[in-house]
C-alpha positions as CSV (number, residue, x, y, z in Angstrom):
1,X,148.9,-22.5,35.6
2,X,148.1,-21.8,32.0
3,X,151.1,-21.5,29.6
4,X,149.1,-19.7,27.0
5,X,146.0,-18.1,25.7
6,X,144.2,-19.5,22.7
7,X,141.5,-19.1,20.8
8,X,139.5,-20.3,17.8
9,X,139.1,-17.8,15.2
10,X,135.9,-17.0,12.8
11,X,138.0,-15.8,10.3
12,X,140.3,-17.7,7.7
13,X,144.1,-17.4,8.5
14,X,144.6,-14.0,5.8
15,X,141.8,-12.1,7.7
16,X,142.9,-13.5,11.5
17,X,146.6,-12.3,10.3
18,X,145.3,-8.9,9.5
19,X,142.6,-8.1,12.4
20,X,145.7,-8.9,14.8
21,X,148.1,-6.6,13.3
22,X,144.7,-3.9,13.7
23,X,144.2,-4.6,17.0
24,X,147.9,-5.0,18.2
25,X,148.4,-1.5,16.7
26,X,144.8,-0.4,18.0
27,X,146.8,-1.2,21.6
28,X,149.4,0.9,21.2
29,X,152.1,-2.2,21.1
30,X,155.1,-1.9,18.6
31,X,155.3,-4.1,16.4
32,X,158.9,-5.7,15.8
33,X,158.5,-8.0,13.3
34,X,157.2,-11.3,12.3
35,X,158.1,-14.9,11.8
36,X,156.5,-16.9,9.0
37,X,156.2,-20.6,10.5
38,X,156.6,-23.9,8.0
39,X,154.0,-24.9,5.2
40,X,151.7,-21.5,5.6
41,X,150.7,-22.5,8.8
42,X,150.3,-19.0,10.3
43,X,152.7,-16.5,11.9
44,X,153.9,-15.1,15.0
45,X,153.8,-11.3,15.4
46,X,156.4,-10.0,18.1
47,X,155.8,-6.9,19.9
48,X,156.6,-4.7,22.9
49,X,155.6,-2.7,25.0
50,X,158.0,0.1,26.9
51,X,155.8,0.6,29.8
52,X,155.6,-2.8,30.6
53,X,159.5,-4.1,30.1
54,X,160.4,-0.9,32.2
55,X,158.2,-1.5,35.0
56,X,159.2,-5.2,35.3
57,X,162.6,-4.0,34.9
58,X,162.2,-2.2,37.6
59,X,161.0,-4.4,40.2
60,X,163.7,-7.6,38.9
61,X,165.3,-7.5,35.6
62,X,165.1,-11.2,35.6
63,X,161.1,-11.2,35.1
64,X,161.5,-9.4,31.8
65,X,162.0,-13.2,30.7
66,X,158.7,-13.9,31.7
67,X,157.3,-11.3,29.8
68,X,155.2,-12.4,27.0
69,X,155.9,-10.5,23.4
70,X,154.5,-12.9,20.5
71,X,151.3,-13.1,19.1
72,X,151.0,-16.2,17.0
73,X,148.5,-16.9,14.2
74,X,148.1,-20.4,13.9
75,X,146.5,-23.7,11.4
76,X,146.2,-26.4,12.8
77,X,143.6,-29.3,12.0
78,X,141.3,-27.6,10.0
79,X,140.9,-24.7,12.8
80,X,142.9,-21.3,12.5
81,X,143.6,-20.0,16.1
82,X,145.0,-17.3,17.5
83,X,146.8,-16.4,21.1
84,X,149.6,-15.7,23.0
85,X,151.4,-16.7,26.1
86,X,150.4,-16.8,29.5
87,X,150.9,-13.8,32.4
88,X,150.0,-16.4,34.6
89,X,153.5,-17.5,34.7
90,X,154.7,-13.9,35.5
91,X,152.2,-13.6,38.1
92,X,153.0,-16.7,39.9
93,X,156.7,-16.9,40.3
94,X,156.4,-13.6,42.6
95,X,154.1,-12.9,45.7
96,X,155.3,-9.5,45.1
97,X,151.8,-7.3,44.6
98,X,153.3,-4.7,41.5
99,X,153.7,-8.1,39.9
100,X,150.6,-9.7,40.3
101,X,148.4,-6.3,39.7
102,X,150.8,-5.6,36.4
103,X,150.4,-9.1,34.8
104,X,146.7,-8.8,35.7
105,X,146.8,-5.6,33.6
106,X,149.0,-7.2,30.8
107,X,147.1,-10.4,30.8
108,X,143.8,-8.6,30.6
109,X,145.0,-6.3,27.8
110,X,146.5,-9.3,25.5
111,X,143.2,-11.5,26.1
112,X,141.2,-8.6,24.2
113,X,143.8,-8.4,21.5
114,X,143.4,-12.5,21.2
115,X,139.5,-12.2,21.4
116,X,139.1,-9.2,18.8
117,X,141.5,-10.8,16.7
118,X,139.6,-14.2,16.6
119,X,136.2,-12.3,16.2
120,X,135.0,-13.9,19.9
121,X,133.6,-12.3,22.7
122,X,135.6,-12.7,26.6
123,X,135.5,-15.7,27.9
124,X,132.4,-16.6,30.3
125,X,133.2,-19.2,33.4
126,X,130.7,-22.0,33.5
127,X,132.2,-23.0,36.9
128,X,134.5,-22.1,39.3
129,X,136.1,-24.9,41.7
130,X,137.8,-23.8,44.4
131,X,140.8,-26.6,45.9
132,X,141.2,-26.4,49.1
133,X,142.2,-27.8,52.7
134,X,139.8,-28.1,55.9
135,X,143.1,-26.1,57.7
136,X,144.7,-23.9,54.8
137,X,144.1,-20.1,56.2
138,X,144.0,-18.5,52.6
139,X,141.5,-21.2,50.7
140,X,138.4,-20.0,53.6
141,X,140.1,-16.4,52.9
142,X,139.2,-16.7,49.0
143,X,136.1,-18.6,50.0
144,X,134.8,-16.0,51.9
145,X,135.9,-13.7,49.2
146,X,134.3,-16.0,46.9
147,X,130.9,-15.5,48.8
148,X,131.1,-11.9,49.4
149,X,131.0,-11.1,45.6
150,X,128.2,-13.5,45.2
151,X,130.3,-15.9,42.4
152,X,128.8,-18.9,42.3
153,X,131.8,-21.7,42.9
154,X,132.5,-25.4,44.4
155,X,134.7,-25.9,47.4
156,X,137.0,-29.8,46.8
157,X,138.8,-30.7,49.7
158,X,142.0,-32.4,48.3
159,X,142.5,-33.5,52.0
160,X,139.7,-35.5,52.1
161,X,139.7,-36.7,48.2
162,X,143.2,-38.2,47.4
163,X,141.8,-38.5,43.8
164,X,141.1,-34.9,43.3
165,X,144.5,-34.4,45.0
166,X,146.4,-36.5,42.1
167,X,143.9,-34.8,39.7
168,X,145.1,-30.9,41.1
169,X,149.1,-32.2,40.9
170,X,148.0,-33.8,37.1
171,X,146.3,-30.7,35.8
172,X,149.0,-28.0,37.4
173,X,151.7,-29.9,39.0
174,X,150.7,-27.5,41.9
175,X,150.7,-29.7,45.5
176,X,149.7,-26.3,47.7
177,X,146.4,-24.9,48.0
178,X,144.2,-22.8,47.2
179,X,144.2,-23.5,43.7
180,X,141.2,-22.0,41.6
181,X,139.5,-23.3,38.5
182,X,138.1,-21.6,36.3
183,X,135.9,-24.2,33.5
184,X,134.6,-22.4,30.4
185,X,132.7,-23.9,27.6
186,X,134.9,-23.1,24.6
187,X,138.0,-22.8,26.0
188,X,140.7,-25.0,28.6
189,X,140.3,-24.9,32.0
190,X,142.2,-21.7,33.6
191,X,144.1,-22.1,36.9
192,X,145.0,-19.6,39.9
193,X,147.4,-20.2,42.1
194,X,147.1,-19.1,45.3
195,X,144.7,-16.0,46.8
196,X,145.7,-13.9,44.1
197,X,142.6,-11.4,44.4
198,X,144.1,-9.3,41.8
199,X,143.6,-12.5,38.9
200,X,140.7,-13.5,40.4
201,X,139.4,-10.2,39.8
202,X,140.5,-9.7,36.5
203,X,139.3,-13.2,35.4
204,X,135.8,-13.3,36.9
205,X,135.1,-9.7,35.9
206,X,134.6,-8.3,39.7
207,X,136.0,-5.4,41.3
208,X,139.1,-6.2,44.5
């Protein structure tokens, strides 16, 4: 499970600063202030959104916690980055399905805000793995699902591979299956939890 979303920018920290404030406006998110961090290392932008607080609100007030509502602007060895935390969190704590398809919504939303305001284009998987069990019902169910849409992916058996098993709790801290992982060239490894079709779907760019 990824705790947040980062990327390198093209432009210096000024010009990063000032495409995200664009593009966070350019969303329609409201802007609440910012946070100048030590040494001109960057700063964090918080915002909200009233759709999205309510609606979590709605469903359990306690995932408005959860919620992700700073966009930080970052120096750091050389590199000026740019991202924001994780729906992933959200979207796993719950099998409820307003949940999953909201964070997947919010998640997708923030990720183009991070891209425009780095000057990068999405994120493009290089390789999928899929971990899985021989008897786990919902890995050959995302397998299948997997097949049907015709994305390209590798199937590890933790069952069989004790290694890849200690690699999956290393990586995630996650000891159920199905676990999905997304490997991209310029970016960390993403991670799905379970069959969430919804993620899946927003991540690998295919329709439910």
């Amino acid at each position: 499970m990824n705790l947040a979303y980062f990327r390198n920018s093209k432009s210096n920290l000024s010009k990063t600063i000032k495409n995200a404030q664009r593009e966070l406006k350019s969303a329609k998110l409201e802007m609440l202030g910012t946070t100048e961090l030590p040494n001109n290392t960057g700063e964090v932008i918080h915002f909200t959104n009233d759709s999205w607080t309510s609606n979590l609100i709605a469903i359990d007030h306690n995932l408005i916690a959860l919620l992700p509502t700073d966009l930080v602007i970052l120096k750091k060895d050389g590199k000026v980055m740019v991202g924001c935390g994780s729906t992933d969190v959200l979207g796993g704590v719950t099998n409820h399905p307003a949940v999953s398809r909201i964070a997947g919504e919010i998640g997708k939303t923030l990720k183009d805000i991070v891209n425009k305001s780095a000057g990068v284009g999405e994120l493009k998987p290089k390789n999928i793995k899929l971990y899985s069990t021989m008897s786990c019902p919902y890995c050959k169910m995302e397998k299948s699902w997997l097949e049907s849409k015709k994305i390209e992916h590798e199937v590890v058996y933790v069952d069989l591979n004790p290694k890849e098993a200690q690699n999956l709790v290393n990586k995630t801290g996650q000891m159920g299956v199905p676990v999905t992982e997304v490997l991209y060239d310029d970016a960390d490894s993403e991670f799905i939890v379970g069959f969430d079709k919804p993620k899946l779907s927003s991540t690998l760019g295919v329709q439910e």
